[in-house]
C-alpha positions in Angstrom: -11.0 -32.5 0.8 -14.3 -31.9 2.7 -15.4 -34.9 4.9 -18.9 -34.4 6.4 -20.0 -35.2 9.8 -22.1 -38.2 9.8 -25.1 -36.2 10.9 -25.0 -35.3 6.7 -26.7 -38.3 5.4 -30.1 -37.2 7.6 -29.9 -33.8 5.7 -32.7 -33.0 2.6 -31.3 -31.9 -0.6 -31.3 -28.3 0.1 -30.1 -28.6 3.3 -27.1 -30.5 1.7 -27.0 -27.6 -1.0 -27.0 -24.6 1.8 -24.2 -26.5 3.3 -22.1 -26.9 0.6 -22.9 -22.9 -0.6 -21.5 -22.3 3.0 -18.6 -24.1 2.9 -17.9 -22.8 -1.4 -18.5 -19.2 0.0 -15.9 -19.4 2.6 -13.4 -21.5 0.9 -13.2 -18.6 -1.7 -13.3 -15.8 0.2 -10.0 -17.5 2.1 -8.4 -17.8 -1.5 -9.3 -14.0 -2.2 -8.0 -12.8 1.0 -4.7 -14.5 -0.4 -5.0 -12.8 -3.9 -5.4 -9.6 -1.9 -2.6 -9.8 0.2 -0.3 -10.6 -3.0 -1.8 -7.6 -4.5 -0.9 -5.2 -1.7 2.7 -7.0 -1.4 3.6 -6.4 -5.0 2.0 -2.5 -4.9 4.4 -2.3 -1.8 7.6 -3.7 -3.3 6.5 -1.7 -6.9 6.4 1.6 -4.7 9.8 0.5 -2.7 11.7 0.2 -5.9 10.0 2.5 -8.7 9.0 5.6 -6.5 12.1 7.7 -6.0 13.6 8.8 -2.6 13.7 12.1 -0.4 16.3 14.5 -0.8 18.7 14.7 2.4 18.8 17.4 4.2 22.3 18.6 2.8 21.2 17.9 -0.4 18.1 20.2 0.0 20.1 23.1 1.0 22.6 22.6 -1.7 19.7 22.9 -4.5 17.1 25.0 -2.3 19.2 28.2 -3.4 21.6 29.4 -6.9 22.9 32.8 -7.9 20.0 33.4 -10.1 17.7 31.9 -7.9 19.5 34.3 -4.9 18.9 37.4 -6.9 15.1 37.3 -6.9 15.3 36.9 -3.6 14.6 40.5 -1.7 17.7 41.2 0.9 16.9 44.0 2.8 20.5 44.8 4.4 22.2 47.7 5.0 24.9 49.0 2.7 28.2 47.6 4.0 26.8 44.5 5.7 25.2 44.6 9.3 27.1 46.4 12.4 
């Protein structure tokens, strides 16, 4: 709990009210810093697990290319293969 200096009981009313509108302001903006940073933890661990991985690089160059896909390909070799 708050305990105010002993310089407090000299302070008006609204001096007393700006204080405590200080001290309200920052104690909630500490508490939604937290909720923030829960926020972004949980995105993080929600994209970690749900979000699915890169291909390796052997597996890329297994799919990249099948015999249909190899056909539409243009191959402009010589008959007989290259000499």
């Amino acid at each position: 709990m708050y305990d105010p200096p002993a310089y407090v009981w000299a302070l008006t009313a609204a001096e007393k009210l700006r204080i405590a509108a200080i001290h309200a302001f920052a104690h909630s903006f500490a508490a939604g810093c937290l909720v923030a940073l829960g926020v972004v933890a949980a995105g993080a661990l929600l994209a970690w697990f749900v979000l699915p991985a890169r291909l390796s690089a052997e597996a890329k160059t297994e799919t990249m290319l099948t015999a249909a896909d190899a056909q539409l390909v243009p191959f402009n070799a010589p008959q007989g293969g290259m000499k």
